[in-house]
Each structure stands twice: as structure tokens, then as C-alpha cells.
C-alpha positions as CSV (number, residue, x, y, z in Angstrom):
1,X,16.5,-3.9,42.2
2,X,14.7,-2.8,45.3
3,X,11.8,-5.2,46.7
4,X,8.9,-4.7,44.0
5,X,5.5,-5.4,44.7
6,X,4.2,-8.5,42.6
7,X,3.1,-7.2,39.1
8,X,-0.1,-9.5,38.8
9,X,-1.3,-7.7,42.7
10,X,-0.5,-3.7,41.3
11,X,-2.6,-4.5,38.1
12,X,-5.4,-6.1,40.4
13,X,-4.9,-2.9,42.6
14,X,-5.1,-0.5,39.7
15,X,-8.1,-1.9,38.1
16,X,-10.1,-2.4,41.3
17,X,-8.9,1.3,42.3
18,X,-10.5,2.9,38.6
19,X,-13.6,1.0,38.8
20,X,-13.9,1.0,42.9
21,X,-14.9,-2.4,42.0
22,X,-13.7,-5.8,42.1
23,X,-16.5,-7.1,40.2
24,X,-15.6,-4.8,37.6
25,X,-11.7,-5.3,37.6
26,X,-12.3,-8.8,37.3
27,X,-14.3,-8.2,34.4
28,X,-11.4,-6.3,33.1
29,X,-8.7,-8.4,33.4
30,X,-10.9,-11.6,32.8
31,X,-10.3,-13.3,36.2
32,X,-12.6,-14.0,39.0
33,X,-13.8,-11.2,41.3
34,X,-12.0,-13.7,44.2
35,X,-8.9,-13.5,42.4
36,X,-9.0,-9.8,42.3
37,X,-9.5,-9.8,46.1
38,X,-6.9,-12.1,47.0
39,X,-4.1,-10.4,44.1
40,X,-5.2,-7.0,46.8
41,X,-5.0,-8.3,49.9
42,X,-1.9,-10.1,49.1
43,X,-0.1,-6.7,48.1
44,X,-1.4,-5.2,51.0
45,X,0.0,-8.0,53.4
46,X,3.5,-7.4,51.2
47,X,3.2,-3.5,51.7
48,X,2.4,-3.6,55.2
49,X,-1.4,-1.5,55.2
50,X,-4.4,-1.3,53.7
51,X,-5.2,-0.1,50.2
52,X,-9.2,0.0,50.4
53,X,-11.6,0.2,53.0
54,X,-14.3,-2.3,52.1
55,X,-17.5,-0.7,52.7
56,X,-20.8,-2.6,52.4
57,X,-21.8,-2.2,48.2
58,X,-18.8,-0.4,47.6
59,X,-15.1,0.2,47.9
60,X,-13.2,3.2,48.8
61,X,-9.3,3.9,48.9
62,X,-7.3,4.3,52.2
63,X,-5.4,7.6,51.8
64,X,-2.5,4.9,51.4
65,X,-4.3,3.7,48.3
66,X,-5.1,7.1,47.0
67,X,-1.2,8.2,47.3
68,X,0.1,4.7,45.2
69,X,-3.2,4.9,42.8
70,X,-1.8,7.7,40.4
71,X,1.8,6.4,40.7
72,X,1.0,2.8,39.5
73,X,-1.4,4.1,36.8
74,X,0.9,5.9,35.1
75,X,3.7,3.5,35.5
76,X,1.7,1.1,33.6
77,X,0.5,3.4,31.1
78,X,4.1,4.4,30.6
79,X,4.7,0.5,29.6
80,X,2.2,0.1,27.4
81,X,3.2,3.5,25.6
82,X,6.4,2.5,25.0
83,X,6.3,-1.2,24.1
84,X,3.8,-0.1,21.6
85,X,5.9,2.7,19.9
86,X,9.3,-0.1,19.7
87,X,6.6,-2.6,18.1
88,X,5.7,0.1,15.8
89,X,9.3,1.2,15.4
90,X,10.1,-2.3,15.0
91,X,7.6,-2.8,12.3
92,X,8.5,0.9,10.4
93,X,11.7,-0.4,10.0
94,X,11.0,-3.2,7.7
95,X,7.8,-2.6,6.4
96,X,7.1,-0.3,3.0
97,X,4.2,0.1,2.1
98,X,4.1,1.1,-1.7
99,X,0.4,1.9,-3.7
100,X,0.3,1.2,-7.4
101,X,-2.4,0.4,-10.5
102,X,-2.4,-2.9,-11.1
103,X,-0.9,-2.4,-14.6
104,X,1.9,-1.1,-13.7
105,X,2.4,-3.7,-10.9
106,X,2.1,-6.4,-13.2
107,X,3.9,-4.9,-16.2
108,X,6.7,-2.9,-14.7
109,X,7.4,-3.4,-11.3
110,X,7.3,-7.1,-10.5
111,X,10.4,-7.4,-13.2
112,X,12.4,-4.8,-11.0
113,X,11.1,-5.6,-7.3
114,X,13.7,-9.0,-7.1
115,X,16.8,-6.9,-7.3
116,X,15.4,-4.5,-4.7
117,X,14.8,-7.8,-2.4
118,X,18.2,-8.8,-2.9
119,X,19.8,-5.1,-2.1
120,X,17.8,-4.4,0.8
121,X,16.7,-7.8,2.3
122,X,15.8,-5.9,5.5
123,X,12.7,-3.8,4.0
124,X,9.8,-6.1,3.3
125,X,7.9,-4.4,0.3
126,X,4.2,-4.0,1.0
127,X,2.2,-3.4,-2.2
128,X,-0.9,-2.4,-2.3
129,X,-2.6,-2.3,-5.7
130,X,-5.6,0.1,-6.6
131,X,-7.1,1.7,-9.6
132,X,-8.4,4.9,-7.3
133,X,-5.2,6.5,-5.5
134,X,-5.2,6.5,-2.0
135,X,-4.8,9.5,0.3
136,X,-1.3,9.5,1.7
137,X,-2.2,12.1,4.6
138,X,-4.7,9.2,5.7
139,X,-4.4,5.9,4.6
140,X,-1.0,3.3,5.3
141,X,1.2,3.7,2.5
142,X,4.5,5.6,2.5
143,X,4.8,6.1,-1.3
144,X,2.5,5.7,-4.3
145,X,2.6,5.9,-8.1
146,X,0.2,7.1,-10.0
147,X,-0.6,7.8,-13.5
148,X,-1.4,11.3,-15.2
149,X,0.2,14.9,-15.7
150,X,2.0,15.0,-12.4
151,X,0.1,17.2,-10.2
152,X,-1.0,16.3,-6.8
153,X,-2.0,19.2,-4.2
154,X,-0.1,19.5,-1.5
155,X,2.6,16.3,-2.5
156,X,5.8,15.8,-4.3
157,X,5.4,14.2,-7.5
158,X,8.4,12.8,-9.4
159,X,8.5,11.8,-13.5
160,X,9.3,8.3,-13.2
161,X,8.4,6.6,-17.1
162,X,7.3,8.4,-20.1
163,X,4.0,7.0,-21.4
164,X,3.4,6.8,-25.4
165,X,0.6,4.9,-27.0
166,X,1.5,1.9,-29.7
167,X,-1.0,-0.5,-31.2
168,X,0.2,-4.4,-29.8
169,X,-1.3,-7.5,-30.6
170,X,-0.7,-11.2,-30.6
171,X,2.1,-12.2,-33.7
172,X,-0.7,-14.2,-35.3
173,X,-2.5,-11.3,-36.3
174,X,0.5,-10.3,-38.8
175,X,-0.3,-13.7,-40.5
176,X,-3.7,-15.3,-41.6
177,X,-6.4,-14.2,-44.3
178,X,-6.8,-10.7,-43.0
179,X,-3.1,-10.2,-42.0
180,X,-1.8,-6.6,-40.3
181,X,0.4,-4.9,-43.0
182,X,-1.2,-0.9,-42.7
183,X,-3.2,0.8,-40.4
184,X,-5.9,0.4,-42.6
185,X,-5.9,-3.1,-41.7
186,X,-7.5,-2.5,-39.0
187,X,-11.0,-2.2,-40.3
188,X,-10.7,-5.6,-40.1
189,X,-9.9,-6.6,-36.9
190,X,-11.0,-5.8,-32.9
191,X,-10.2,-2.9,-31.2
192,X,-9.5,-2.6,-27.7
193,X,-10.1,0.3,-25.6
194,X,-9.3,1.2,-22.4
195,X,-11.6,3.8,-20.2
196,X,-13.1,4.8,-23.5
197,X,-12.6,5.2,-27.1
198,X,-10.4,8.6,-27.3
199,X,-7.2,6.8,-27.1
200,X,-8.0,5.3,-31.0
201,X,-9.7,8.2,-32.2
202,X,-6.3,9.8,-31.9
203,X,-3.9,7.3,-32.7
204,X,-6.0,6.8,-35.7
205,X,-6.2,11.0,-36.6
206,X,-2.2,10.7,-36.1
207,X,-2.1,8.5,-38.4
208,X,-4.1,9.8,-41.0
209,X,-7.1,6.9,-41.6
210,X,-10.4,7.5,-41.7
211,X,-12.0,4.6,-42.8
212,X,-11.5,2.7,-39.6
213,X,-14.1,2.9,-37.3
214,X,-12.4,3.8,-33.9
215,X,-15.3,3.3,-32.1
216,X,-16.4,0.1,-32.3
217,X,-14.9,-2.7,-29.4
218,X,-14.8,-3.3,-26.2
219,X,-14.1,-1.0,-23.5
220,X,-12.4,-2.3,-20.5
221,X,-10.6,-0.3,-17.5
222,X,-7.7,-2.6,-17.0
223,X,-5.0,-2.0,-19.0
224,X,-3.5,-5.6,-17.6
225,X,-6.8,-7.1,-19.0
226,X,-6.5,-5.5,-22.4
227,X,-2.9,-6.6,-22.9
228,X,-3.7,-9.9,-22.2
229,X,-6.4,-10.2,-24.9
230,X,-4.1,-8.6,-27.0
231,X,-1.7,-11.7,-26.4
232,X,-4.4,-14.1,-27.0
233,X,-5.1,-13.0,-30.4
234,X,-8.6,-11.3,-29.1
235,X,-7.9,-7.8,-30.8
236,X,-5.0,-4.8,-31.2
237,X,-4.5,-2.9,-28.0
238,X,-2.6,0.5,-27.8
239,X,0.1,-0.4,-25.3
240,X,1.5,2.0,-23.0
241,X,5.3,2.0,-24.2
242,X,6.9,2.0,-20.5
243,X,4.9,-1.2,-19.7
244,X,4.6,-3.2,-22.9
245,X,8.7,-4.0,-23.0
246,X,8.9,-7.7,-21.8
247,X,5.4,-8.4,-23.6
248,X,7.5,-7.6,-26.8
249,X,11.0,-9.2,-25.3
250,X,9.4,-12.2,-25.1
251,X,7.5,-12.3,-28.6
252,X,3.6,-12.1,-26.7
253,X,3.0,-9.0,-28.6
254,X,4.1,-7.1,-31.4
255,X,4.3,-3.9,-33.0
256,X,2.2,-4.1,-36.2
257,X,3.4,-0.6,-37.2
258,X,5.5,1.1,-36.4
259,X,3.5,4.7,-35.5
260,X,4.0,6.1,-31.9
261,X,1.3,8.8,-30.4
262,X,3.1,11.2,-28.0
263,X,1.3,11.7,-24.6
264,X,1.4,14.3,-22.0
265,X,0.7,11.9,-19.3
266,X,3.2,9.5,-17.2
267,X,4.2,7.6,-14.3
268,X,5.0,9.2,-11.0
269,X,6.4,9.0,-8.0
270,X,4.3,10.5,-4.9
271,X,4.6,11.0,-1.4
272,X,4.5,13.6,1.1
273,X,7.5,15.8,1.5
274,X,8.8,14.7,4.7
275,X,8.4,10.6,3.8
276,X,12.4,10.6,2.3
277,X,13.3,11.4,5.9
278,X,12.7,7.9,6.3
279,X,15.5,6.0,5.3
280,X,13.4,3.3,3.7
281,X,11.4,6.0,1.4
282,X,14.9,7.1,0.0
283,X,16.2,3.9,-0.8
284,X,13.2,2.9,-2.9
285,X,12.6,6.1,-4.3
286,X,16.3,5.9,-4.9
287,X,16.0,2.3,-6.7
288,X,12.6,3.3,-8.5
289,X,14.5,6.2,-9.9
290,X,17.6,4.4,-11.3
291,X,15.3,1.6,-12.7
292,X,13.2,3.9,-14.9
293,X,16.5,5.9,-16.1
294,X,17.7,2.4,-16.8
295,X,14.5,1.4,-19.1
296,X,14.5,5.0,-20.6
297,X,17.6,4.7,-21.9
């Protein structure tokens, strides 16, 4: 490599040739102004002339100065640019960032996310849990899912899990002085709602009572929440079917009846249509995908 002019001098140079200043370079590059002066005059004593005339108050470049100015400027800006876009290549590479509701975090995808570790130790899985969606065009997340009818404006959305509604509750409600038997039963026991009380006004027209009360309970906007209760023995939820399966695997909950309510709404996938250029994207999408087939069938 030819004879290159000490880095710490040309970044004392630039600085004090932006702000005409040494006081202000200094500032910059959190030195003394006396360092500044002596990083400049030892480049100029290793180019052989003078880069500023020092004027009483105020510095001025040499025509020298003004020529190598622009050229060390940019070189530097070029090293910045480009050791910020490998960090952030760097980082793209392993980092997915995926947005979910909690309930189906909790439920669903922390009983599929270790085989996805193990198959693709390289991506580090990001997850980001909220109840509102997030706006993919703006905010850091390469793929979402969310819950509803599957249209999102100017996304691809994907069917991942069918969702039907079943009442759940903890296996000591089947037993006791008031035990689950009928649906009737339930005039007897808590309900749990979630968001609001449609979900058991229909269950409960589907299945043909009307002297429960479908009303009456608590409302809570967690689905997580209300499943726990359920598992404590605090009430009868209706359980979303794709996320109640290792509740029931394990014996935490239990079907009193055995009465489904179809639903129009799902899980999906979404993201925007160029995000399965990225190889990362594909290859979750791609796992997501197979795991839901997997449960659906």
C-alpha cells in the first residue's frame, strides 16, 4: 500500500476543514482543540505543505486543503456507509423478527418454535407480542400473524389454523355438587368472555338453551388470561380449537360437551409481498406452514 497519511491527522483535518474550526472539531471528535492542532500540523509536515492558513479568529483552507477536503470527506463517508450496511447485513441474516397475540404465542407457537431452533440454528427468532397489529411498511418485523377473516390491504395474507369455538374448563367442574353433564349446566356455573359476550350468546343459540344467561361474567381481552382461569376451576371458557390442544393433551382442561361453533375467522400469516425474497421469511413461513398442516390433520 502506498504511504497513507495517518488516519487520526485526516479525521482532525476533515473536521477542522467542515467547521473552519479547531474549537469545534475538537468538540466533535471529543479531544482537545491542541490535539486537533497538532493531529493538522503533523499531516501537513507528512504531506509536505500547508492545509490552512491560520488567520486571526478564523481558519481558512490553502487551495491544497480545499483540493484534499472533498476527497477525504467522502472517503470517510464511504466507510461509514459501508460498515454500517455489513452490520446491518450481518444482523438481517440472523435476526427474524416475527409479531404475534400473545395467545397464540403462548398456546401455539412456543410448542413448535424448538424444532425451528434446531433446523435453523443460524436465524435467531425475534418475537414480538402485541394485541394491536403492527404496520409492516413501518415498524421492524418481517412477518406477523394475526387473527380475523384474512384481509389486509395492500399485504399477503395466508390461512394458517382454523379457529372454532368449544366451551373448556378445569376437570373438577365435571365433578362436585353442581357437576357439568348438559349445557344447561351452565346456569350454574361462571362464564368467561373474551372482548364481549357475543361469543356465548352464539354458542349458546347453537346449541339450543335459553335459560342460561349468556351475559352474566367477566369480560377479559386475553384469551391467555381466560384459559388460565379456566384451568383453575374459575369458570367455562370457549376455547379457540387451534390453541386449546396441549391444554387438553395434558388434562388442564376439558371438553364438557361435546358441541363445536364454526367460525369464519382464523390465523394468518402476513407480510408484505416481497418479504419471501428473503431467505429467512421463506423458511419460516415454510416451517409455520407445515406445522399448522401437521396440527390440522
Amino acid at each position: 500500500m502506498k504511504d497513507l497519511p495517518p488516519l487520526n491527522a485526516l479525521r482532525a483535518f476533515e473536521a477542522g476543514a467542515r467547521h473552519l474550526s479547531f474549537t469545534k472539531a475538537a468538540a466533535e471528535l471529543h479531544v482537545t482543540q491542541a490535539a486537533v492542532s497538532h493531529q493538522v500540523k503533523a499531516l501537513e509536515e507528512h504531506l509536505g505543505f500547508a492545509l490552512f492558513r491560520r488567520l486571526t479568529r478564523k481558519l481558512a483552507l490553502t487551495e491544497q486543503g480545499r483540493v484534499l477536503h472533498p476527497v477525504v470527506r467522502d472517503a470517510f463517508a464511504r466507510i461509514s456507509d459501508t460498515a454500517a450496511r455489513l452490520k446491518s447485513d450481518g444482523a438481517e441474516s440472523r435476526t427474524l423478527t416475527v409479531s404475534i397475540t400473545p395467545a397464540f404465542g403462548a398456546k401455539w407457537l412456543i410448542y413448535h418454535l424448538p424444532r425451528f431452533w434446531e433446523e435453523y440454528p443460524e436465524i435467531d427468532v425475534r418475537v414480538h407480542h402485541s394485541i394491536q397489529p403492527v404496520d409492516l411498511r413501518q415498524d421492524d418485523v418481517d412477518i406477523a400473524v394475526r387473527f380475523g377473516a384474512g384481509h389486509w390491504e395492500g399485504l399477503v395474507s395466508e390461512f394458517l389454523l382454523r379457529v372454532d369455538y368449544v366451551p373448556v374448563c378445569s376437570p373438577s367442574l365435571l365433578e362436585g355438587d353442581n357437576p357439568l353433564k348438559r349445557p344447561e349446566d351452565l346456569c350454574r356455573h361462571t362464564l368467561l368472555h373474551e372482548d364481549d359476550h357475543s361469543g356465548w350468546v352464539q354458542w349458546l343459540a347453537v346449541a339450543g338453551v335459553d335459560s342460561v344467561d349468556a351475559r352474566r361474567g367477566p369480560v377479559i381481552d386475553d384469551s391467555t388470561v381466560i384459559l388460565h382461569a379456566a384451568a383453575e376451576g374459575k369458570g367455562v371458557a370457549l376455547g379457540r380449537s387451534s390453541l386449546i390442544g396441549e391444554d387438553l393433551a395434558a388434562g388442564r382442561l376439558v371438553k364438557p360437551f361435546d358441541l363445536t361453533m364454526s367460525s369464519d375467522l382464523g390465523y394468518h400469516l402476513v407480510y408484505l409481498p416481497s418479504a419471501l425474497e428473503r431467505q429467512k421469511v421463506k423458511v419460516f413461513r415454510d416451517f409455520l406452514v407445515d406445522a399448522a398442516s401437521a396440527d390440522e390433520s
